[in-house]
C-alpha positions as CSV (number, residue, x, y, z in Angstrom):
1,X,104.7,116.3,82.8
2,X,107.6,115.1,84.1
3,X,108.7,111.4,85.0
4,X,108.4,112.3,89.1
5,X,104.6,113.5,88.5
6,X,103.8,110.9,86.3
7,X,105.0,108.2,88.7
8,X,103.5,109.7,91.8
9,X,100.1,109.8,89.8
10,X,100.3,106.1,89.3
11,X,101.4,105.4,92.7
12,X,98.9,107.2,94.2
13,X,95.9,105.6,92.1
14,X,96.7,102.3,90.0
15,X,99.6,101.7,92.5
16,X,98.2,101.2,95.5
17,X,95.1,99.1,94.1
18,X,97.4,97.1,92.9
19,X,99.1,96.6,96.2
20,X,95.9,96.0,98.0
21,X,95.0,93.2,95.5
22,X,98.4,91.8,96.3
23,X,97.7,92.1,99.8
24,X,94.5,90.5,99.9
25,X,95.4,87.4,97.7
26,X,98.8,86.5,100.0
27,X,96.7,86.9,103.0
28,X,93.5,84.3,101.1
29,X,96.7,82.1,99.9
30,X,96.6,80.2,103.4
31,X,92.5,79.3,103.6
32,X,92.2,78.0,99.7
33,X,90.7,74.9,99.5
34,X,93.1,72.2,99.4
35,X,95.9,73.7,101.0
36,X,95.1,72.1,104.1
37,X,98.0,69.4,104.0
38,X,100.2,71.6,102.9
39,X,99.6,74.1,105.9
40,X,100.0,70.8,108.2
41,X,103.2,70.2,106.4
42,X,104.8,73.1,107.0
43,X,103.7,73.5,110.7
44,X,105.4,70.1,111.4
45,X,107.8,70.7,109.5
46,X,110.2,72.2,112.6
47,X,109.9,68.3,114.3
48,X,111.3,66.7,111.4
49,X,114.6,65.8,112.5
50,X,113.5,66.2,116.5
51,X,114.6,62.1,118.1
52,X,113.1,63.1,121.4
53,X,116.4,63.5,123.1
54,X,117.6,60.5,121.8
């Protein structure tokens, strides 16, 4: 078996579980409990320096 098969078997089975785990947890990540303040942090987070103009 050659290094190309072997790596296109894992790809194609263990790989792409993998990746869908991955996937899942990043898109979880935002609605754990307690990341609430950290959510709200980072959505105000573009006003920070805003003075109104002033």
């Amino acid at each position: 078996m050659t290094v190309y098969e072997t790596l296109r078997h894992f790809a194609d089975s263990y790989g792409l579980a993998i990746l869908f785990a991955v996937f899942v947890i990043l898109c979880a990540w935002p609605f754990r409990p307690g990341s609430k303040g950290h959510n709200q942090a980072a959505a105000n987070s573009i006003f920070k320096d805003d003075h109104d103009g002033q």
